[in-house]
C-alpha positions in Angstrom: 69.8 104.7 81.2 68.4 101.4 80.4 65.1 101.6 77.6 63.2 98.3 77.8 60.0 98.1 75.1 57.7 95.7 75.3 54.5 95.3 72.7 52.1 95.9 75.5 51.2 97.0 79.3 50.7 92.8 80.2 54.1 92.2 78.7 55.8 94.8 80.7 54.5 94.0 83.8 55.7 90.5 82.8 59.0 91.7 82.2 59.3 93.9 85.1 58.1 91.4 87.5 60.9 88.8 86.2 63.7 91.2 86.4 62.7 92.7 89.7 62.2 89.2 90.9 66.1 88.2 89.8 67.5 91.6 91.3 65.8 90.6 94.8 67.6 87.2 94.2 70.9 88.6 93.5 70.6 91.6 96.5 69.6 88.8 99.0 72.7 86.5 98.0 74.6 89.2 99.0 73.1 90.7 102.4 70.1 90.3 105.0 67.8 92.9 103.6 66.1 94.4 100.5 65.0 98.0 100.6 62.3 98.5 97.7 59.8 102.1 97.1 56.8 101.2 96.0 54.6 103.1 93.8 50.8 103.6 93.6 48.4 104.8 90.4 46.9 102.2 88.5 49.8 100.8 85.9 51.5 98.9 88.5 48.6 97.0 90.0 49.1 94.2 86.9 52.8 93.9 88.2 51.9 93.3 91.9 49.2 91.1 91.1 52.0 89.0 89.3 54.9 89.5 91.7 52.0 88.1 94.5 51.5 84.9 92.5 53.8 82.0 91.4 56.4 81.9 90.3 57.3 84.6 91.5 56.3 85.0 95.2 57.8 81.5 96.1 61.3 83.2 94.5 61.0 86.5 96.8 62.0 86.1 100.2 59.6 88.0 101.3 60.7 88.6 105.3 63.6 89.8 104.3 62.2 92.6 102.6 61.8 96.6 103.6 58.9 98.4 101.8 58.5 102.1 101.6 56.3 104.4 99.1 57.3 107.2 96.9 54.4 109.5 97.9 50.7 109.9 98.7 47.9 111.4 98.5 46.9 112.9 102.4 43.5 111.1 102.3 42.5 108.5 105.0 43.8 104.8 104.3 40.3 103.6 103.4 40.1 106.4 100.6 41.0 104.6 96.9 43.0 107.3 96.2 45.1 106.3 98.8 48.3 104.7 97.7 49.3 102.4 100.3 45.8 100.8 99.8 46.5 100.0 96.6 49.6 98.4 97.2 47.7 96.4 100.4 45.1 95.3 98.3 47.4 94.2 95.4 50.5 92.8 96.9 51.5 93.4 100.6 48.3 91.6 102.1 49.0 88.6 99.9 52.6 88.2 101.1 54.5 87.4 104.1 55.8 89.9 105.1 56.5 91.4 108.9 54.6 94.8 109.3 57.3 96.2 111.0 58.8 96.2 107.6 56.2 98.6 105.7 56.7 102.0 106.4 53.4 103.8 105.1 53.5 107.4 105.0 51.0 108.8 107.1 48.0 110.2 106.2 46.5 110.4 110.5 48.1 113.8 111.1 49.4 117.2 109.9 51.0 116.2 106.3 53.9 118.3 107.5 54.4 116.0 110.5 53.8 113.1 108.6 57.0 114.3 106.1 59.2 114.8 109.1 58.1 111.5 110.6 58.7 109.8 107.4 62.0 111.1 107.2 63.4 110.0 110.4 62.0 106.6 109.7 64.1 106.7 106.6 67.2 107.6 108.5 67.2 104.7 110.8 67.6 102.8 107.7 70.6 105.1 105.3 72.9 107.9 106.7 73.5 111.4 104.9 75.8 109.5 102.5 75.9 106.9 100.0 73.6 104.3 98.6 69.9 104.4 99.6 67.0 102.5 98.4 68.3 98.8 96.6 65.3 99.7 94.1 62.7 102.6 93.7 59.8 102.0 91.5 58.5 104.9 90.3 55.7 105.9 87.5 55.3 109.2 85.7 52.1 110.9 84.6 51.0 112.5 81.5 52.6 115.3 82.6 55.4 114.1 83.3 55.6 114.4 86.8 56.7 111.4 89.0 56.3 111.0 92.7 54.7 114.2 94.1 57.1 116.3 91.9 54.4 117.7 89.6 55.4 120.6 86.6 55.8 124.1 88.5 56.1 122.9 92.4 59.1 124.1 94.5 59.5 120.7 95.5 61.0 119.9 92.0 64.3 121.8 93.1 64.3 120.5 96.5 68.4 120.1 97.9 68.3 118.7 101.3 64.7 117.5 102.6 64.4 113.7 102.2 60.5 113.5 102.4 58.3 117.2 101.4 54.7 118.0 102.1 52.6 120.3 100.0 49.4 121.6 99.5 48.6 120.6 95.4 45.9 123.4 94.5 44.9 121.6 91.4 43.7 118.6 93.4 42.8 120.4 96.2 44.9 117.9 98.4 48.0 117.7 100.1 50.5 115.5 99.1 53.8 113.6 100.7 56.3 112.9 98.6 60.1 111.3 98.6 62.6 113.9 97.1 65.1 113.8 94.2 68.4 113.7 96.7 67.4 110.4 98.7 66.0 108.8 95.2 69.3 109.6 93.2 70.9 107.4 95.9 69.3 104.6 95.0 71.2 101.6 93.2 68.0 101.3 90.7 65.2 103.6 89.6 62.8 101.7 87.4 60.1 103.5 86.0 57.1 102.1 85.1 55.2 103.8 82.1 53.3 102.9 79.7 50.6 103.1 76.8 50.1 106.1 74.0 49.4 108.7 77.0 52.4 108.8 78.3 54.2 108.9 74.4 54.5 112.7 74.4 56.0 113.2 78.0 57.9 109.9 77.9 59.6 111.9 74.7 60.5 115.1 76.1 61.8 113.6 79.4 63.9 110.8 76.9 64.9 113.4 74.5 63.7 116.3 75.3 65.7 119.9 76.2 66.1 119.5 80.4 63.2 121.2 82.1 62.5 120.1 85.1 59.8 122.4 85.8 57.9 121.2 83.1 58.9 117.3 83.1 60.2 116.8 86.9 60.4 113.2 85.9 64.1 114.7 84.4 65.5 115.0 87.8 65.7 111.6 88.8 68.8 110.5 87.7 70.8 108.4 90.3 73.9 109.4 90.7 75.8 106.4 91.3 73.2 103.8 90.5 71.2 102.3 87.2 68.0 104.0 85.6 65.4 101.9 83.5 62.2 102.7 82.4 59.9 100.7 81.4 57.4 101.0 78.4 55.5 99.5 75.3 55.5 99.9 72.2 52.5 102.9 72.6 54.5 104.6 75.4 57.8 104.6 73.0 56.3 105.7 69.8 57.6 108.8 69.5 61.4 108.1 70.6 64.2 107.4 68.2 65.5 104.4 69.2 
């Protein structure tokens, strides 16, 4: 695991935006096609709203790029909760980039059809072995969840399902979510989280005994690739580095 600290949220995104910038560079020199999760919430909106704008989006080559989301809410597209809208509104409709290559989760039908859908789209793209994702940008709440993997959900533990739907009784929503086996295939997991809210659960998932139940952000740990998290000096006050 990778710690990078920055003084504060507009620094990190600038970091993060550099160094996913370079790792697109160095993925493309290499093959025809980039395979990036994107993540909703508010923390990364800075970051897309950089990555749209130069210098950076005349580095990203941006048709050769596959986008895919970590989760969302199962609200209609035009809901602001919705995720994907987000990411439209901050990054995707500012770029060129094909359609054919974004791969928004569904929020039209049955959640449950939605997750089965998702994961067949997925499996066009990886097979039941190996590396996944080139990068998977997560965030984690105060509570140290991340994705749709919230403290106390089965999905936590989940083995063999690539993409899970659920009905969250604390928001009174269902929710689609990626799953810990096809994230910990990725080559990178960077998570983006910052400011003195996330101190306490940034600790315990850091440093902290492993419970997964209560911090589910613990069980995304590639298992053959690199994990960074991102965070400022707020977010990192109460680890010992």
């Amino acid at each position: 695991m990778t710690l990078h600290i920055q003084k504060d949220p507009a620094a990190v995104s600038q970091e993060l935006a550099e160094w996913i910038t370079a790792y697109i560079e160095s993925i493309l020199s290499k093959k025809d096609r980039f395979t990036w999760v994107l993540t909703g919430g508010s923390s990364p909106k800075a970051l897309y709203d950089l990555l749209a704008g130069a210098p950076y989006s005349s580095r990203i080559a941006w048709e050769k790029l596959h986008f895919f989301w970590g989760d969302e809410r199962a609200v209609p597209f035009d809901d602001d909760r919705n995720n994907a809208k987000m990411t439209y509104e901050h990054l995707l409709n500012k770029v060129p980039v094909a359609a054919s290559q974004v791969h928004v989760m569904r929020t039209d039908i049955d959640p449950d059809k939605a997750a089965a859908e998702y994961e067949q789209v997925l499996r066009t793209y990886f097979t039941g072995e190996g590396q996944s994702f080139d990068l998977v940008l997560s965030g984690m709440g105060d509570d140290g969840h991340t994705l749709s993997l919230f403290p106390g959900t089965a999905v936590v533990h989940e083995k063999k399902a690539w993409v899970s739907a659920f009905y969250l009784a604390p928001q009174q929503m269902f929710r689609i979510t990626l799953t810990a086996p096809i994230v910990n295939r990725a080559a990178r997991v960077a998570f983006l989280a910052f400011g003195a809210a996330k101190a306490h659960a940034l600790y315990e998932v850091l440093e902290g005994k492993y419970n997964p139940d209560l911090y589910p952000s613990q069980v995304i740990q590639p298992s053959s690739g690199e994990l960074h998290w991102f965070t400022d000096n707020d977010g990192a006050a109460l680890l010992g580095r």
